[in-house]
C-alpha positions as CSV (number, residue, x, y, z in Angstrom):
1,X,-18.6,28.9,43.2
2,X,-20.9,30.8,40.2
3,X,-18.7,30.1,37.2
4,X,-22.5,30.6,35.6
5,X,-25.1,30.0,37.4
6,X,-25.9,33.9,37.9
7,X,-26.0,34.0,34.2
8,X,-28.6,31.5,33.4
9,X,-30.6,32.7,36.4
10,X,-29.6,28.7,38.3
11,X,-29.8,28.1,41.9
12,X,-26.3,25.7,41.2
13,X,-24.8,23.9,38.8
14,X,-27.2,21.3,37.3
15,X,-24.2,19.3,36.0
16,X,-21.8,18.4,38.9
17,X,-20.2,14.8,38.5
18,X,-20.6,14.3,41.9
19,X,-23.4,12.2,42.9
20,X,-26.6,13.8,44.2
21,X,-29.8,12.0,44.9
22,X,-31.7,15.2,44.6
23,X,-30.6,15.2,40.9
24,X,-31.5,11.6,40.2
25,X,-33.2,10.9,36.9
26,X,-36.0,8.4,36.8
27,X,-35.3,7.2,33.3
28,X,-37.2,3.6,32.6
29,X,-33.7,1.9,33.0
30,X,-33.4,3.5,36.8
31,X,-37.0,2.9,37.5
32,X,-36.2,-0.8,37.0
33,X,-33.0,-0.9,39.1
34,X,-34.7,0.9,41.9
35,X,-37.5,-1.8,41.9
36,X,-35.0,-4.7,41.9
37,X,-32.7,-2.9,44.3
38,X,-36.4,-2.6,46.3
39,X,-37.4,-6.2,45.6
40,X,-33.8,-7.4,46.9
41,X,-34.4,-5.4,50.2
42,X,-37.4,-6.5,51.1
43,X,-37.6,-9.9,50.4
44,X,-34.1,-9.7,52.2
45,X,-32.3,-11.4,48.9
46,X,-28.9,-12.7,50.5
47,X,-27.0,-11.1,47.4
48,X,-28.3,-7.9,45.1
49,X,-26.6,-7.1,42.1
50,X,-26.4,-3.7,40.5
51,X,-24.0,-3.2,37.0
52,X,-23.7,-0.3,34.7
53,X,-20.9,1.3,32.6
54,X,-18.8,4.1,34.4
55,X,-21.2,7.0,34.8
56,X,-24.1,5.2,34.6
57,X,-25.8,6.5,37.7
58,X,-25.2,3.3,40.0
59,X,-23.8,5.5,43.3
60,X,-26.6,8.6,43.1
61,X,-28.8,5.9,42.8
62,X,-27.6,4.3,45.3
63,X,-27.4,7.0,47.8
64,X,-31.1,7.6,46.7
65,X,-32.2,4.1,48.1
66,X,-29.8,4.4,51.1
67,X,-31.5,7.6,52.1
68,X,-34.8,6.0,52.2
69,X,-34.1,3.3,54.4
70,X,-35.9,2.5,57.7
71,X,-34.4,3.2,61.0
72,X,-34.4,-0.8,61.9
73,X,-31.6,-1.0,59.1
74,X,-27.7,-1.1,59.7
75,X,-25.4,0.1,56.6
76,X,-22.0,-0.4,55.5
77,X,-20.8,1.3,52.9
78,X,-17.4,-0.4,51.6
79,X,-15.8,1.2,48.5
80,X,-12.7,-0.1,46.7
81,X,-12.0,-3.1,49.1
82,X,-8.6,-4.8,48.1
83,X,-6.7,-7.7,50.1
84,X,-7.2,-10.9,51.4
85,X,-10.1,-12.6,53.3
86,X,-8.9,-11.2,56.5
87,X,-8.5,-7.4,55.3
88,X,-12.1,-7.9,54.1
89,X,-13.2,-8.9,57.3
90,X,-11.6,-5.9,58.8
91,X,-13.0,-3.4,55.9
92,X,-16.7,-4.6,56.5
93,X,-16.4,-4.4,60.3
94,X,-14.9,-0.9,59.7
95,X,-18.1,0.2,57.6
96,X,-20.1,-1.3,60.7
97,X,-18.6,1.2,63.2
98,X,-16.8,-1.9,64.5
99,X,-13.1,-1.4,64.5
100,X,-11.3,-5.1,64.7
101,X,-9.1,-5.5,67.5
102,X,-5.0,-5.0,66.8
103,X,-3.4,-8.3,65.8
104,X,-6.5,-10.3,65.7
105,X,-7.1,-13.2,63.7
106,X,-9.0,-14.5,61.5
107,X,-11.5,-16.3,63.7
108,X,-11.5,-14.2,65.9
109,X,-12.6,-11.3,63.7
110,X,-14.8,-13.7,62.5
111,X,-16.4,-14.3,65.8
112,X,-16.5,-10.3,65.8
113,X,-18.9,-9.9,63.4
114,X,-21.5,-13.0,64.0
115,X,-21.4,-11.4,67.1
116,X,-22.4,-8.3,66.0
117,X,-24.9,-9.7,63.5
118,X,-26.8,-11.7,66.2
119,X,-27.3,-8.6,68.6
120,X,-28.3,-6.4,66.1
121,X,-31.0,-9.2,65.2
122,X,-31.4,-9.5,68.7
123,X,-32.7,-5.9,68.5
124,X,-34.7,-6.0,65.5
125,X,-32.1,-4.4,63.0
126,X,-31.1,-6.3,60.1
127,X,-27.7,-5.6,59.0
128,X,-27.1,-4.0,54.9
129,X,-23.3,-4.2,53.7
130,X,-22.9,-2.6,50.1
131,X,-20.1,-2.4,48.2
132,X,-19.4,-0.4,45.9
133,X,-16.9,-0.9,42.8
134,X,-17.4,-4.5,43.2
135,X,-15.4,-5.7,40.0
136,X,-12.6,-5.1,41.9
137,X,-13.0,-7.5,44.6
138,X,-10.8,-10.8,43.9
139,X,-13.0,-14.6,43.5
140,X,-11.5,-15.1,47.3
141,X,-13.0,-12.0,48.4
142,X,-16.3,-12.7,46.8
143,X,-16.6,-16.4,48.0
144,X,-15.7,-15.1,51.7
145,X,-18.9,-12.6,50.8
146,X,-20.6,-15.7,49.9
147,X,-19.7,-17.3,53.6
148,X,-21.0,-14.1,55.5
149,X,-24.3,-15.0,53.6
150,X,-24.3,-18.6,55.7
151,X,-24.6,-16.5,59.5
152,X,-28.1,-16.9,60.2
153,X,-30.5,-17.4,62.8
154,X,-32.8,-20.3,62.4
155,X,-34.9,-19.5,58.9
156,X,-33.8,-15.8,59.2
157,X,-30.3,-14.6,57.4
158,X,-29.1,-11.8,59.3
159,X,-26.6,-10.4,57.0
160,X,-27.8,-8.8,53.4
161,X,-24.7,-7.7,49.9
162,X,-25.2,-5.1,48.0
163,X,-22.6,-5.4,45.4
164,X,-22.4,-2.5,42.6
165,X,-19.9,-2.4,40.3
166,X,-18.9,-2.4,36.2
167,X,-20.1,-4.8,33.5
168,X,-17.3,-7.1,34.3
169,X,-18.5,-8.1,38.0
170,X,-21.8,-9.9,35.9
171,X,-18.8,-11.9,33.8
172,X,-16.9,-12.6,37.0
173,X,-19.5,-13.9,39.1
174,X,-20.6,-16.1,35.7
175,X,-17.7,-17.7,35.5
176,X,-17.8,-21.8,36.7
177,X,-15.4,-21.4,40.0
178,X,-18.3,-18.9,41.4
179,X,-21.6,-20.6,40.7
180,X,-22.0,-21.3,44.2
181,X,-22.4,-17.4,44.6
182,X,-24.6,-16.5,41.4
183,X,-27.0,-19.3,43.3
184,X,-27.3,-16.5,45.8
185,X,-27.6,-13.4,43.9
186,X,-31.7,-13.1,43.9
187,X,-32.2,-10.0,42.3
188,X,-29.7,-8.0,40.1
189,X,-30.5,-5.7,37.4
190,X,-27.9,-4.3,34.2
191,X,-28.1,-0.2,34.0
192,X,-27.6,0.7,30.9
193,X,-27.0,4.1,28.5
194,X,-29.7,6.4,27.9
195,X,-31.6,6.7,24.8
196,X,-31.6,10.1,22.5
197,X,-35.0,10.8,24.4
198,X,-33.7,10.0,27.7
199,X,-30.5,12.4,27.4
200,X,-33.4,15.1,26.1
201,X,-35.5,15.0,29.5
202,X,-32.5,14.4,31.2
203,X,-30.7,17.6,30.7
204,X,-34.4,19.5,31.7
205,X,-34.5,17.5,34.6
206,X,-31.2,18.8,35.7
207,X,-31.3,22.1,35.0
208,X,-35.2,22.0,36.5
209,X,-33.7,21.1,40.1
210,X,-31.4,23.7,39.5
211,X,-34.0,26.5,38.9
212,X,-34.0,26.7,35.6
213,X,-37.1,28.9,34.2
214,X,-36.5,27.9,30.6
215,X,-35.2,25.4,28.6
216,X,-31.5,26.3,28.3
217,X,-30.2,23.5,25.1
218,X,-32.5,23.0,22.4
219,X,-33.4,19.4,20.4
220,X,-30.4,20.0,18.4
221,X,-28.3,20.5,21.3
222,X,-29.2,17.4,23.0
223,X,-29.3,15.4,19.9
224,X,-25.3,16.1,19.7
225,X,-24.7,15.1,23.3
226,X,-26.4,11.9,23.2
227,X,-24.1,11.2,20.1
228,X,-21.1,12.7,21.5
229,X,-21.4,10.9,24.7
230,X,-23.0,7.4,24.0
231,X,-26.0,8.4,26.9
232,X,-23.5,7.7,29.5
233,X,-24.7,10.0,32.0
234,X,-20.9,10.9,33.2
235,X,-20.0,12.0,30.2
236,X,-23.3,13.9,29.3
237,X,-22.6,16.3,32.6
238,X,-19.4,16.9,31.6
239,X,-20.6,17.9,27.8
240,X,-23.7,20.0,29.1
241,X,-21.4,21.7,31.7
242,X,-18.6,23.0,29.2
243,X,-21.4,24.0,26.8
244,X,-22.6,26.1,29.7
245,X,-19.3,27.7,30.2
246,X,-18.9,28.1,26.6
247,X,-22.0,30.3,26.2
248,X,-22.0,32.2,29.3
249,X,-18.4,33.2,27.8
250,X,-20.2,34.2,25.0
251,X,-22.9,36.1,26.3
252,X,-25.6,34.0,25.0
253,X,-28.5,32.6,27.2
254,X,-28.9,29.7,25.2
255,X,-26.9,25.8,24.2
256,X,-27.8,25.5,20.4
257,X,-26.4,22.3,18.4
258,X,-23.5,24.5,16.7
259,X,-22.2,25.8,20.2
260,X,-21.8,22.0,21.2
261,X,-20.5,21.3,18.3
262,X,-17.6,24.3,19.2
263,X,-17.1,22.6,22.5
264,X,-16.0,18.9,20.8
265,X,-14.2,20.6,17.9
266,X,-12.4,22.5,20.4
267,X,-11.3,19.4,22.0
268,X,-12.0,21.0,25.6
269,X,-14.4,17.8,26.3
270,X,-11.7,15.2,26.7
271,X,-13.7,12.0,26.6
272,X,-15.5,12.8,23.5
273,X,-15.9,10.4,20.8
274,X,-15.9,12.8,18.0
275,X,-13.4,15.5,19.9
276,X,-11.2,17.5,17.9
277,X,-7.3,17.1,18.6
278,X,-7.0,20.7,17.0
279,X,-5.8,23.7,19.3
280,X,-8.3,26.0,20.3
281,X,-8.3,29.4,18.7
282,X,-9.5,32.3,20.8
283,X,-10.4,35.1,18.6
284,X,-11.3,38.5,20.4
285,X,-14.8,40.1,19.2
286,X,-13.0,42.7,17.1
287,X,-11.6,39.8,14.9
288,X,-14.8,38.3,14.9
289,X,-16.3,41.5,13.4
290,X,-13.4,41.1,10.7
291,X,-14.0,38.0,9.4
C-alpha cells in the first residue's frame, strides 16, 4: 500500500513495526547482543538471555541471527507459552514439528522429546528452542526449562534456550527460588534505548534500505524524536512514520523539527510523552492563506 512512498521517491515504507531483519540497525547496543547471542551459540551455552524494553529490537534481531544459522541446527520458535509443565512440554514439541500424542502424559511426552533430542544428535543436528516473550513464563515453567537443560549425551548437552523477553525476566530469574537456573544462563546481554546519535543514524538507516536518495528529517527532526520517544525504537517508527504522512499531506519533501512537533501537539502519536490531548484542527489552504 503507497500511503507515501511515491512521494518521497521510497521503495517501501522504512518505518513498519513489524520486524524485518533487512532493516536491522547495528547500533553498539545490538552489536553487543548479537555477539553474546553468537558467543551463547557457539559455545552451545545451555541458557542465553536476551532483555530489552518493548520495542527495543529483540525479535528483528532475533530473526537476524535465526536467519544465519547453519543447516546442522534445529529451531523452535515458542512465543507467549502459558500453562503448566505439561502444556510446555507440548508447546516446545509443537515448535519441533513434533505434535504430542492425544491424551499423553507427562512422561511420556517427556520420553517424546529425549527421544527426539538423541536422534537429532544422532544425526549431527543440535537442537535451538527460543522463546520469545519469556517474562511471561511462570517459575514452574522456567525450572522445567531448566530440566530439559539436564538431557545430554555423555559431555555433550543436546538441547540449547534462547529466552527473550522484557526487563522483568532478568528480576525473575534473580530472585532466590531460581538460582539454580541463573547458574545456567552463560551468556545474556540487557538491550537498551538508543542514544540521540543512534536515533539520528537510525532513521537514515531506514529510510536508506528503503531507497531513500536524500536525507528526508533533518538534526532538528531527529533531536525531537529521540526526546519524544525515549530511543525506544517502537516508538521512534511510529513517530517517523506519522511525520511522513503528515508531510506528504502537506506537499513537502521534507521532516523539519516544527512538522514533528505538529504530529505530538496534534496528539495523533499516541504513545508520546510530550503528546498533546488537544483536538486536531484541520484548516483548508484558503484559511491558511487568511491567517
Amino acid at each position: 500500500m503507497n500511503i507515501y512512498t511515491d512521494h518521497f521517491g521510497l521503495t517501501e515504507r522504512p518505518f513498519t513495526l513489524v520486524p524485518d531483519p533487512d532493516f536491522l540497525f547495528w547500533s553498539e547496543h545490538h552489536l553487543r547482543a548479537f555477539a553474546m547471542l553468537e558467543y551463547g551459540l557457539m559455545t552451545r551455552a545451555p541458557i542465553t538471555l536476551i532483555t530489552g524494553e518493548v520495542g527495543a529490537g529483540k525479535t528483528t534481531l532475533l530473526h537476524h541471527v535465526l536467519r544465519s544459522l547453519e543447516e546442522d541446527v534445529t529451531v523452535g520458535l515458542v512465543s507467549n507459552a502459558h500453562g503448566d509443565r505439561g502444556e510446555l512440554l507440548r508447546w516446545v514439541l509443537l515448535a519441533l514439528d513434533q505434535p504430542p500424542a492425544q491424551g499423553a502424559t507427562y512422561v511420556e511426552l517427556f520420553g517424546q522429546l529425549q527421544s527426539f533430542l538423541i536422534e537429532e544428535y544422532a544425526e549431527g543436528r543440535r537442537v535451538l528452542i527460543v522463546f520469545d516473550e519469556a517474562q511471561n513464563l511462570s517459575r514452574e515453567s522456567l525450572e522445567e526449562l531448566r530440566m530439559f537443560t539436564n538431557i545430554n549425551s555423555g559431555k555433550d548437552e543436546l538441547l540449547q534456550l534462547v529466552l527473550v523477553g522484557q526487563p522483568e525476566l532478568r528480576e525473575i530469574i534473580g530472585r532466590a527460588d531460581l538460582s539454580q537456573f541463573a547458574q545456567r544462563v552463560a551468556s545474556s546481554f540487557h538491550l537498551g534505548p538508543m542514544s540521540p546519535e543512534m536515533v539520528r543514524a537510525y532513521i537514515d538507516r531506514r529510510l536508506e534500505v528503503a531507497g531513500a536518495g536524500y536525507r528526508i528529517f533533518d538534526d532538528e527532526a531527529a533531536a525531537l524524536i529521540h526526546e519524544a520517544t525515549g530511543g525506544v525504537p517502537r516508538l521512534v517508527n511510529q513517530l517517523c512514520d506519522l511525520s511522513l504522512v503528515y508531510a506528504f499531506s502537506a506537499e513537502r519533501e521534507d521532516v523539519d523539527g516544527a512538522l514533528v512537533r505538529q504530529v505530538l501537539d496534534d496528539g495523533v502519536f499516541f504513545a508520546g510523552r510530550t503528546a498533546s490531548k488537544a483536538p486536531v484542527l484541520v484548516l483548508s489552504r484558503d484559511q491558511k492563506k487568511s491567517d
